[in-house]
C-alpha positions as CSV (number, residue, x, y, z in Angstrom):
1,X,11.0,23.3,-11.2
2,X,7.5,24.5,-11.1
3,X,4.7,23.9,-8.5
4,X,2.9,21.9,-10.7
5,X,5.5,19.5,-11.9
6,X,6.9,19.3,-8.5
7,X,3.4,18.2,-7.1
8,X,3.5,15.4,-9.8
9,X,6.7,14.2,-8.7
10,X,5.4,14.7,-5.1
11,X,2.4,12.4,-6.1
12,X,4.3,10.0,-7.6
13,X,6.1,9.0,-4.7
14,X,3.6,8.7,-2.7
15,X,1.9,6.2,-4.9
16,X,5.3,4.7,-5.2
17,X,5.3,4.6,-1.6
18,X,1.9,3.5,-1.2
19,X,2.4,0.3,-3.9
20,X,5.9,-0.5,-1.8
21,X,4.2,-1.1,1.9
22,X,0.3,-2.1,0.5
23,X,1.6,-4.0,-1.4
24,X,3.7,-6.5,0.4
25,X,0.6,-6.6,2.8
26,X,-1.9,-7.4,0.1
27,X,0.6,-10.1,-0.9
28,X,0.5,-11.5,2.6
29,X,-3.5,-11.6,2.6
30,X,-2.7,-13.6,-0.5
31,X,-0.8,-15.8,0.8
32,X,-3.1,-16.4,3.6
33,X,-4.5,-19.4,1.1
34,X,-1.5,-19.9,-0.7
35,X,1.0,-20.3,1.8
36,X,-0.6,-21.4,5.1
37,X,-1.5,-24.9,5.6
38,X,-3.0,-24.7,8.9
39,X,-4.9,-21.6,11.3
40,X,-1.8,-21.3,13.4
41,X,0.4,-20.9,10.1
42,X,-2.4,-18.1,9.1
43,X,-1.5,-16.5,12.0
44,X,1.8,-16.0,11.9
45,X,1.1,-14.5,8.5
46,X,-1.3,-12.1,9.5
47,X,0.6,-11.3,12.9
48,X,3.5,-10.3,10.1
49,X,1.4,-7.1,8.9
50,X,-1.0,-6.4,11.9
51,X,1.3,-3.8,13.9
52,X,1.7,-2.2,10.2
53,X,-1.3,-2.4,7.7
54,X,-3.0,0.1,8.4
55,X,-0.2,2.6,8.8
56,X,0.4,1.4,5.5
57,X,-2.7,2.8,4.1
58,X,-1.6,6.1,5.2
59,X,0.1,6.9,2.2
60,X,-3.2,5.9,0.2
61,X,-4.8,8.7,1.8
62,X,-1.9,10.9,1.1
63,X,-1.9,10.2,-2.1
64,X,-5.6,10.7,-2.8
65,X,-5.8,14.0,-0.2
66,X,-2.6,15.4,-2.8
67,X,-4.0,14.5,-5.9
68,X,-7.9,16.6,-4.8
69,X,-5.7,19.4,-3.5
70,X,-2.9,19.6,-6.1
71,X,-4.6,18.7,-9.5
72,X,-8.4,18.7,-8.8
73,X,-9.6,18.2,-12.3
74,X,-7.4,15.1,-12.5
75,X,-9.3,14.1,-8.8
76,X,-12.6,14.5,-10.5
77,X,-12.2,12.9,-13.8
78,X,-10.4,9.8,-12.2
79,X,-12.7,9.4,-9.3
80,X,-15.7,10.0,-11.6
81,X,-14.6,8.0,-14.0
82,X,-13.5,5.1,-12.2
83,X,-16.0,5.3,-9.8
84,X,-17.1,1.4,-10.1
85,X,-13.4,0.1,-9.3
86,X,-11.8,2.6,-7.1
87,X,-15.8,1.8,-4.9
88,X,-14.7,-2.1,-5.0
89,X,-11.1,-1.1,-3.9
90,X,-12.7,1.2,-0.9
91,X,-14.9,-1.5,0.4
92,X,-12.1,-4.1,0.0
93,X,-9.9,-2.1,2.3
94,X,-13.0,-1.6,4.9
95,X,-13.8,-5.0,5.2
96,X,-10.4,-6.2,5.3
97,X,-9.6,-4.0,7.9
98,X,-12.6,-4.9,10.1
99,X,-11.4,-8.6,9.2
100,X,-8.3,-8.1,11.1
101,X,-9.4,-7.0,14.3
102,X,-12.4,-9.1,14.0
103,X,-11.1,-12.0,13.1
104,X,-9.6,-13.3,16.6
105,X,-12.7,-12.2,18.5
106,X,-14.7,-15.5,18.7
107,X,-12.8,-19.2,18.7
108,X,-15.4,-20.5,16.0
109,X,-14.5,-22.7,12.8
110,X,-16.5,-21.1,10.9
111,X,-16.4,-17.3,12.3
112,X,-12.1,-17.7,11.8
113,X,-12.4,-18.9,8.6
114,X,-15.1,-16.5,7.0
115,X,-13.0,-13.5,8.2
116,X,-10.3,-15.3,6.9
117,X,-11.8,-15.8,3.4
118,X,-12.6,-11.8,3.5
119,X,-9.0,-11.4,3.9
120,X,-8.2,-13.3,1.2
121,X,-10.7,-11.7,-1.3
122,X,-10.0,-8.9,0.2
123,X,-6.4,-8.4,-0.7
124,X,-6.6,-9.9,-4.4
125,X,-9.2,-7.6,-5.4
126,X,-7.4,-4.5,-4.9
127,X,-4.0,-5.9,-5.4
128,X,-5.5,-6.6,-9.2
129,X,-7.8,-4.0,-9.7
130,X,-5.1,-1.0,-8.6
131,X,-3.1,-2.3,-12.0
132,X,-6.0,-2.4,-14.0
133,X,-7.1,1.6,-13.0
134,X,-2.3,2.6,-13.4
135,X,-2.5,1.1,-16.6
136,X,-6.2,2.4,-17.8
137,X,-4.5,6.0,-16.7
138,X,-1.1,5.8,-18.5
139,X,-2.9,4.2,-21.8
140,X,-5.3,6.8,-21.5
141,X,-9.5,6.5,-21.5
142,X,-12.0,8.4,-23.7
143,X,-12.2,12.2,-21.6
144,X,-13.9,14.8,-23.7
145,X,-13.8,18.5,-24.6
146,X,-15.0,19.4,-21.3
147,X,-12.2,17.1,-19.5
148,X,-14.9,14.5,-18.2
149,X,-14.6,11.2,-18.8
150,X,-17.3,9.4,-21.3
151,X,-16.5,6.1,-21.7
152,X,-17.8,2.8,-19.8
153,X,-16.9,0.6,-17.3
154,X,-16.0,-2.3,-19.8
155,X,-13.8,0.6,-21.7
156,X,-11.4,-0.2,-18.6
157,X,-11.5,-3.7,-19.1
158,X,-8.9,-3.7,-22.5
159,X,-6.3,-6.0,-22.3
160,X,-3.5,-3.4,-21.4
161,X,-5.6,-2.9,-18.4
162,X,-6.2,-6.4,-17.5
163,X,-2.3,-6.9,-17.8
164,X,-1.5,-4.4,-16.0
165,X,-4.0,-6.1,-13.1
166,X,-2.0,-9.5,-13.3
167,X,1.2,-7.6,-13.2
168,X,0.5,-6.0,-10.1
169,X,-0.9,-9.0,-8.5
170,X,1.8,-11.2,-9.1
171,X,4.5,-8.4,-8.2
172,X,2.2,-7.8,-4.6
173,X,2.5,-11.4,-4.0
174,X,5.7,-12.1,-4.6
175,X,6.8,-9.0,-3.1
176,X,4.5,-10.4,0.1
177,X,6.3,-13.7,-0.2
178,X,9.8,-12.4,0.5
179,X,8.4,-10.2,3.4
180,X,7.1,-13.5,4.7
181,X,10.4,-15.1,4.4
182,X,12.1,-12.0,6.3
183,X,9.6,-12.0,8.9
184,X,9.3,-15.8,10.3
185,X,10.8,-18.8,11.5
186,X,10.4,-22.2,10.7
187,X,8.4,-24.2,8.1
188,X,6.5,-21.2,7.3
189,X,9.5,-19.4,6.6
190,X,11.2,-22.2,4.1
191,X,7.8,-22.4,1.9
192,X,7.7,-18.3,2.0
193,X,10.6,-18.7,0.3
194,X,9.6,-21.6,-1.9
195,X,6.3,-19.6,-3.4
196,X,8.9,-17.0,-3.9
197,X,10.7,-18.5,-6.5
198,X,7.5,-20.0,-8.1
199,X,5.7,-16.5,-8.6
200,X,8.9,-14.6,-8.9
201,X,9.2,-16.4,-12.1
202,X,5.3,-15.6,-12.9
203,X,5.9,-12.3,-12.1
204,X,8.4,-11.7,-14.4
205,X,6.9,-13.5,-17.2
206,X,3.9,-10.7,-17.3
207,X,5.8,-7.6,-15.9
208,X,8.3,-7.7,-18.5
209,X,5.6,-8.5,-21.6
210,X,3.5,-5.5,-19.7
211,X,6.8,-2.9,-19.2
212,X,7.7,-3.3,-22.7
213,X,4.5,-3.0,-24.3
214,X,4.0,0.6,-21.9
215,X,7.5,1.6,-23.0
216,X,6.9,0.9,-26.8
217,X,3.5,2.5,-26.4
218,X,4.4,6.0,-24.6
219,X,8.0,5.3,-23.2
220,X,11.1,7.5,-23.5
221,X,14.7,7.3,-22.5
222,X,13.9,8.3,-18.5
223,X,10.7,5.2,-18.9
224,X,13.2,2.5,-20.6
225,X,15.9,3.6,-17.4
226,X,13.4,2.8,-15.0
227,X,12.1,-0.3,-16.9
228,X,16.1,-1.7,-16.8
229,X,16.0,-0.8,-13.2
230,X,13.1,-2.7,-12.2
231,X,14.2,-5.7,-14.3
232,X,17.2,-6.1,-13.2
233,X,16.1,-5.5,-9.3
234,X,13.8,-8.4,-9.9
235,X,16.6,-10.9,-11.2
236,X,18.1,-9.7,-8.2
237,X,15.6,-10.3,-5.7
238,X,15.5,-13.6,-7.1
239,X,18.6,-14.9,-6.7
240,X,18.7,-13.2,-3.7
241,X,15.7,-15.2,-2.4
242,X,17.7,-18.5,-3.8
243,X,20.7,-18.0,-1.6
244,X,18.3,-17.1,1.4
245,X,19.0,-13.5,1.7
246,X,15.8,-12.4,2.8
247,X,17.0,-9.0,3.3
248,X,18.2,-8.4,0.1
249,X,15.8,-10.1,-1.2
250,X,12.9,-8.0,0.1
251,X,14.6,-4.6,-0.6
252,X,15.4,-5.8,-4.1
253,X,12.1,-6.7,-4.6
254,X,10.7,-3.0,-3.0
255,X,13.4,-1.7,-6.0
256,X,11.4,-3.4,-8.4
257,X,7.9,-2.0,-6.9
258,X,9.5,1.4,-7.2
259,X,10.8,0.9,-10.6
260,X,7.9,0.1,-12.3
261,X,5.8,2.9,-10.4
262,X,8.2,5.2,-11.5
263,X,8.2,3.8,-15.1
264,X,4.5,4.7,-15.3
265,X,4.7,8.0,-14.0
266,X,7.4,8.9,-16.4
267,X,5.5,7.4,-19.5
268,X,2.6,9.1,-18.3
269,X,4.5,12.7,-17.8
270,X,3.4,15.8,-18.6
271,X,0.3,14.6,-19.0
272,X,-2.0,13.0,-15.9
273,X,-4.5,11.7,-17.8
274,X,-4.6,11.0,-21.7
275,X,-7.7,11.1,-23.9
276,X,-8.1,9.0,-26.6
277,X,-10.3,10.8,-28.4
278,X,-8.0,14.3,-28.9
279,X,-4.8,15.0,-27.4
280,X,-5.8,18.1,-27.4
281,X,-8.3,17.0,-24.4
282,X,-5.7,15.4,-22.2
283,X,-5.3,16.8,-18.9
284,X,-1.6,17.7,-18.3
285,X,0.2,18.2,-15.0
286,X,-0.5,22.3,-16.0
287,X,-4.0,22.2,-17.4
288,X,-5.2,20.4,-14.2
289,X,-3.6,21.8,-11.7
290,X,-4.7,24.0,-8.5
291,X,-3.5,27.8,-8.6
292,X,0.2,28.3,-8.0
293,X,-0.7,30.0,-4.5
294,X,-2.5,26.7,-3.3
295,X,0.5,24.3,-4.2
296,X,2.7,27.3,-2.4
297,X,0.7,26.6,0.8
298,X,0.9,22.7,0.5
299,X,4.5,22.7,-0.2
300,X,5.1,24.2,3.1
301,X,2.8,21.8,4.9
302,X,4.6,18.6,3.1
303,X,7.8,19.7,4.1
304,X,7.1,20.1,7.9
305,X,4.7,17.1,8.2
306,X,6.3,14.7,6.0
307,X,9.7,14.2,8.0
308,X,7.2,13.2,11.4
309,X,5.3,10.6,9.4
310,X,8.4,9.1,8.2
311,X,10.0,8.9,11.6
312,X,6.7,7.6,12.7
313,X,6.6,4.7,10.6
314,X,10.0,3.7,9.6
315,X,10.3,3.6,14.2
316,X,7.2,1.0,14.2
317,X,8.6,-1.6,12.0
318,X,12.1,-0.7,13.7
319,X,10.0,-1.7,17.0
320,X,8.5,-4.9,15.5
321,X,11.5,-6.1,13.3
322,X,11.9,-9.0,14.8
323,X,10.9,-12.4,13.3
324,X,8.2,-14.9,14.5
325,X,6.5,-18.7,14.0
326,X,4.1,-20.5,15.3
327,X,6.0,-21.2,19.0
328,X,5.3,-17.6,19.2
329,X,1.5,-17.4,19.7
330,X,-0.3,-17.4,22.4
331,X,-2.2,-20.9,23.6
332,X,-5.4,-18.9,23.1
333,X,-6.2,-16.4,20.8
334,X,-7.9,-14.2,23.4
335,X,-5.6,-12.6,24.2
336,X,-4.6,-8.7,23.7
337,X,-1.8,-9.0,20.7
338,X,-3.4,-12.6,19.5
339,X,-4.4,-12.0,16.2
């Protein structure tokens, strides 16, 4: 295989990666509102994700650090081009983040629930917005002769786009809702389940009319496996969620993440980023790519720093598997761990 299309597979897994662990924690932010009746109940929910979160947005940075490095005219067009949305997204995850550990630091009404509504608005907005920029990039957008984009903001706003958005903010919550389930005890752990089955059946409403309409658009054989795959994960981590197998029913509904992250990549591959106006403008995997000595160099660094983040990570939730509920927090939230 060569450098460049091994970079692109390289990329895609970290954005599959990325979508996987985000996303079940932008689902929980959802769910903040959704789920939680009370501010002990919001809690527990946010105590699910607070040892992990931001770990989790390691692989964001991953992915955008590879993507400069291995394709940089891909980098520039996207992050030019999408410069309104992917802005939004960044200050969503800043303030969210600043929400978290801000959050417990003063027992006021109203200073709890205003970081709490960050967090909420916080988590939508990217967990919507990161479909509407996937699907904008496998549909393709208007990039010229040069390979810079010239179209507008409301160019991204098409309805592919905007159903791609729903599709991965249902998918985030519902994948969020079966963590929640796996993670707690209790009443918050029977409605987890509950608002499981409800979006589970929302989610699969739009990520099947969205799948199909990306696989009769630019799909082949590899792109209609993956779509199966993701499908049938998702029945799966539904019925799986009915008999109260949380476990299954979270990893089947990670399968489905992956699935459909994979189905885009595959639709989209060799190119990275279509033009409308010419195929002949597209930037491909080859056309966009660093030199061959450059992905030489970052091969070697993936392969000996990869293995040490992924021991990292997968020992801190091995560290903080256990499940929780609301007998669990402290009296006060003063204290070091209460978030």
């Amino acid at each position: 295989m060569e450098l460049h299309n091994l970079w692109f597979v390289l990329i895609a897994v970290l954005w599959t990666g990325y979508f996987f662990l985000e996303g079940f924690d932008f689902g929980v932010g959802v769910l903040t509102k959704l789920l939680a009746r009370d501010r002990e109940e919001r809690r527990v929910l946010i105590n699910t994700i607070g040892p992990v979160w931001d770990g989790n947005e390691v692989w964001l940075l991953s992915a955008g650090g590879a993507t400069f490095a291995a394709f940089p005219e891909w980098y520039a067009t996207l992050f030019s081009g999408f410069y309104l949305p992917l802005l939004i997204i960044l200050i969503c995850l800043i303030v969210r983040g600043v929400a978290f550990e801000y959050r417990h630091q003063r027992h006021g009404g109203r200073w709890q629930t205003g970081w709490e509504n960050v967090i909420f608005y916080a988590s939508v907005l990217p967990a919507f917005l990161w479909g509407v920029a996937f699907a904008n990039i496998v549909r393709g957008v208007k990039i010229g002769a040069d390979g810079e984009y010239v179209g507008g903001f409301w160019d991204l706003l098409n309805p592919y786009a905007l159903l791609g958005g729903l599709v991965t903010l249902f998918l985030f919550t519902f994948h969020g809702a079966v963590f929640v389930a796996l993670k707690t005890l209790g009443p918050v752990r029977e409605r987890a389940s509950r608002t499981a089955a409800f979006v589970g059946i929302g989610t699969a409403v739009v990520a099947l009319a969205f799948l199909i309409w990306t696989q009769a658009d630019s799909g082949d054989g590899w792109s209609l496996g993956a779509l199966v795959v993701a499908a049938l994960a998702l029945v799966g981590a539904l019925v799986a969620n009915r008999l109260r197998r949380e476990g299954w029913a979270f990893g089947l509904s990670g399968v489905t993440v992956v699935g459909a992250v994979a189905m885009l990549f595959l639709s989209l591959f060799p190119d990275v980023m279509p033009s409308t106006l010419d195929p002949a403008w597209s930037l491909t995997a080859e056309n966009a790519a660093s030199t061959p000595y450059t992905l030489k160099i970052m091969t070697w660094c993936a392969l000996l720093a990869t293995p040490v983040v992924l021991l990292y990570q997968g020992w801190t939730y091995w560290v903080f598997r256990k499940r929780i509920g609301t007998q669990h927090l402290a009296a006060s939230a003063s204290g070091a761990g209460a978030h």
